[in-house]
N, C-alpha and C positions, 0 to 999 in steps of 0.2 A: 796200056790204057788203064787208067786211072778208075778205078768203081768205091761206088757213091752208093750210102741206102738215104731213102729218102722217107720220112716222114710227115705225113700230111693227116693233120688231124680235123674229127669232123666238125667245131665247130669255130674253125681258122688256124691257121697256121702250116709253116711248110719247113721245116727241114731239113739238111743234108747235109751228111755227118759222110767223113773220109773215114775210110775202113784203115786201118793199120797193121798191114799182114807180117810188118817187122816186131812187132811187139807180140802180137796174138791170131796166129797164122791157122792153128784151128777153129779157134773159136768164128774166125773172120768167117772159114770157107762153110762151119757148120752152119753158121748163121744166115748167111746167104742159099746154103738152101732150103730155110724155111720160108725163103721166100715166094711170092708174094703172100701177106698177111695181112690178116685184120685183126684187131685187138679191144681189146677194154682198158682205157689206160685209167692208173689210180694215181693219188697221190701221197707220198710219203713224207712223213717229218719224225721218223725214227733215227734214220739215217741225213736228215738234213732236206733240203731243196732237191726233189728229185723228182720225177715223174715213172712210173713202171708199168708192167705189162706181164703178163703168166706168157710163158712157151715151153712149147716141148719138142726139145730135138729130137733128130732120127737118128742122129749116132753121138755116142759117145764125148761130150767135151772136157777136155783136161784142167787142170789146175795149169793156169800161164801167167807165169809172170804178173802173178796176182799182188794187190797193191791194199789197203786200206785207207787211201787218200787219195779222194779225189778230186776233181776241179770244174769248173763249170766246162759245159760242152762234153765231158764226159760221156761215151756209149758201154755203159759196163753190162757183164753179163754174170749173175749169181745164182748158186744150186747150194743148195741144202746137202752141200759135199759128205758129210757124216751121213745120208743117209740114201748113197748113190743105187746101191743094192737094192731098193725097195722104191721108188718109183720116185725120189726126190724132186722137191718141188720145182721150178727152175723160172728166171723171171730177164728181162732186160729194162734197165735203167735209163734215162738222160738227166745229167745233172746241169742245177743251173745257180748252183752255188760250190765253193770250193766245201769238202765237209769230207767226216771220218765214217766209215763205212761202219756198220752196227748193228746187232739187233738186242734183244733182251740177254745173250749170252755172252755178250762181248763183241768185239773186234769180228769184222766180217767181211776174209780177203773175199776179192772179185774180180773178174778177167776184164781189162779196158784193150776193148776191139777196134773204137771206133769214135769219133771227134768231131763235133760242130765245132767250125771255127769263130772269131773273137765277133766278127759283123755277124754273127746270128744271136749272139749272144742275148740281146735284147726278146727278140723272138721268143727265145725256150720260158725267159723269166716270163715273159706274156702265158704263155700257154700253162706256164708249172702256177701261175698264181690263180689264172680262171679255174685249172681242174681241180685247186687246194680251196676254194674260196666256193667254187657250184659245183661241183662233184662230178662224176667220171664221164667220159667220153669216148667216143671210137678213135684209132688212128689206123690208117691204113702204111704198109709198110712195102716199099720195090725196090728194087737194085738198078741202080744207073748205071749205065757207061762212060768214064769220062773221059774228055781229049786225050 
């Protein structure tokens, strides 16, 4: 059975990105049990067309098969890895443009857990230009079951 998180943000839009436990199999299951969640989503143009959110895991997520390039539909997940020891920061991403991950120091791998596919694609670009263009929003975050 196929699981799905689902993203429903408060002022429209909905969501539902495939989890990828071949790619990033802790990150997926850490992920999933932060579920269910509520957030504050921001938007970024550091790193390009993105939408994000602050979380904080219960255990430990590793460095996976971390990428600095990503693609629209993108579910990445990024921690302040240099500063795991000390309460690092940690955040989850939805891209809705292809772009190179970044911040003021450089190059900045990330763990991709997780994928809207090509038909929602329009969707994210909806949601990523409202929260870039009138500022932040709630999204509520669950885990689906799927067929």
């Amino acid at each position: 059975m196929a699981r799905q998180i689902v993203f429903e943000f408060e002022k429209g839009g909905l969501l539902v990105a495939e989890v990828l436990p071949d790619i990033a199999p802790k990150t997926v299951e850490s992920f999933i049990r932060m579920l269910p969640l509520q957030a504050t989503v921001y938007h970024s143009r550091w790193s390009g067309r993105e939408v994000n959110f602050a979380v904080k895991s219960k255990i430990r997520i590793p460095r996976e098969n971390q990428t600095t390039q990503t693609n629209t539909g993108d579910v990445i997940y990024w921690k302040e890895w240099e500063m795991e020891d000390s309460g690092a920061a940690e955040a989850i991403a939805i891209y809705y443009g292809a772009e190179v991950t970044r911040d003021h120091r450089g190059y900045l791998p990330v763990n991709v857990f997780a994928r809207v596919q090509p038909d929602q694609w329009r969707g994210i670009e909806e949601v990523g230009l409202r929260i870039w263009q009138n500022g932040i929003e709630k999204v509520t975050v669950t885990l689906q079951q799927g067929p």
